[in-house]
N, C-alpha and C positions, 0 to 999 in steps of 0.2 A: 496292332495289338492282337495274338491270339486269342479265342474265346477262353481258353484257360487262365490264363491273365487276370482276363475280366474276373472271374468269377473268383480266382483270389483276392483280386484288390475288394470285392465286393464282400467275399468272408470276411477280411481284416475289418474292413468299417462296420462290419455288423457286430465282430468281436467287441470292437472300442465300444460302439453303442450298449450291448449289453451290460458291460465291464462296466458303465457309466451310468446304468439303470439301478446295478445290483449296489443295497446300502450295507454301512457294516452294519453291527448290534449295536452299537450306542447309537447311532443314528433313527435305526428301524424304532428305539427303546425313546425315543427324544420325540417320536411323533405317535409312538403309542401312548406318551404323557401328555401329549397338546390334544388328543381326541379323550383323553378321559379328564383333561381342564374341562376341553367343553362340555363334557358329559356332565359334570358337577355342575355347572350353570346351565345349561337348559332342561336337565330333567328332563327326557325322550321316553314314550313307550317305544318307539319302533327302535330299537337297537340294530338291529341291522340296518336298515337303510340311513342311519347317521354314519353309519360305516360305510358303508357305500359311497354316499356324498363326500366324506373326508378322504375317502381313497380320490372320487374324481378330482376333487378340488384341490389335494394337492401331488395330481398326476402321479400315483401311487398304483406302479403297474407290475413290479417286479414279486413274484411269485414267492417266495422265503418270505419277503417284507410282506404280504397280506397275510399269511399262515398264522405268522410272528404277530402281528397286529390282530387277529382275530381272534387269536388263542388268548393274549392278556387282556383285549379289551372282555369278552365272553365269560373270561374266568375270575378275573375282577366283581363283573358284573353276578357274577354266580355265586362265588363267596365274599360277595360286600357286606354281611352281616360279620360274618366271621372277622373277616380285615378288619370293619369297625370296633367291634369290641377288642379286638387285640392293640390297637390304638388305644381304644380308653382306656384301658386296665395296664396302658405303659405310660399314661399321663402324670405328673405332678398333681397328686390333690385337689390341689384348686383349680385344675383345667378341665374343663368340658370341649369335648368335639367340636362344638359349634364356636366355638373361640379357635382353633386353627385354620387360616386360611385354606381357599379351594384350593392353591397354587400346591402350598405345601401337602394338604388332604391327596392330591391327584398325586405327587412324586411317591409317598405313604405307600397308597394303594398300590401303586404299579411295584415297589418295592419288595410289598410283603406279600403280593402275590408269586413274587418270580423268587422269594424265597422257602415257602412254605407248599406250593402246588406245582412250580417246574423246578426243573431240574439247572439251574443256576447257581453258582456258588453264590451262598450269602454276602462274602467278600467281595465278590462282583459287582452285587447289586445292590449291594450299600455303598461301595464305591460310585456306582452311575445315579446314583439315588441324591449323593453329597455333589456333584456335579451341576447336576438337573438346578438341583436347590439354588448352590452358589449362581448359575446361570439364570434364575427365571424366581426364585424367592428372594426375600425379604434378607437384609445383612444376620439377621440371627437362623434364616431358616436351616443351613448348611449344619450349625450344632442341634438344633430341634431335632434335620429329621437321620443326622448320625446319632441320635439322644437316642430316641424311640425304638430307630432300627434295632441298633446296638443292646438293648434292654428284651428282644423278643426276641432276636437268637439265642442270649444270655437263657430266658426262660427254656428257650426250645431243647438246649443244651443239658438241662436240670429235668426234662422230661426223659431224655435218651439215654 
């Protein structure tokens, strides 16, 4: 075998291996919701280093996916007053905050962040948002948190 060889077959497998590192969006968006589940149950000062641990821990090395993960986890964290109150003020009357699950609370957050401060289609991320839900909520949480999204575009829409 030439040394040229070598170092093709060696590209290739390094190709696969990156190709095999890099996640899509719903992916990247599906573990940016499991670090702000747990964000909602442990209650962290140190934000950054629960990031850090959740990157090692679930061998989270590709370069987009941390960008993408530190931008929604940070900007969540940034305007979680705002997210909240755009929650409650899209509740049923008799719902208070603390009556929706963390599970659903965490899809919420990630949702109404990536449609009010990046640049995501609303469409998108209400679509990954009713996914999320059906996958990891509760049998109703899927119309909850298509209810809530769908009501703060609707607002956002009568602002513009």
């Amino acid at each position: 075998m030439e040394i040229s060889e070598k170092f093709s077959d060696d590209d290739e497998r390094n190709e696969v291996k990156r190709k095999e590192e890099k996640m899509n969006r719903s992916t990247m968006r599906e573990y940016a919701f499991k670090l702000i589940y747990s964000l909602e149950i442990q209650k962290t000062e140190d934000l950054q280093e629960q990031i850090d641990l959740f990157f090692e821990s679930n061998n989270i090395k590709d370069e987009e996916t941390e960008k993408y993960m530190k931008d929604v986890i940070l900007g969540t964290n940034k305007n979680n007053e705002q997210i909240l109150k755009d929650i409650e003020q899209n509740l049923k009357e008799d719902w208070k905050l603390n009556r929706i699950s963390k599970m659903d609370l965490a899809i919420l957050k990630l949702a109404i962040y990536e449609i009010k401060y990046s640049e995501v289609p609303y469409k998108v991320a209400i679509n990954e948002a009713v996914e999320l839900a059906k996958k990891y909520g509760e049998d109703k949480s899927k119309n909850f948190v298509n209810g809530i999204l769908a009501s703060i575009v609707k607002g956002m829409d009568t602002l513009n």
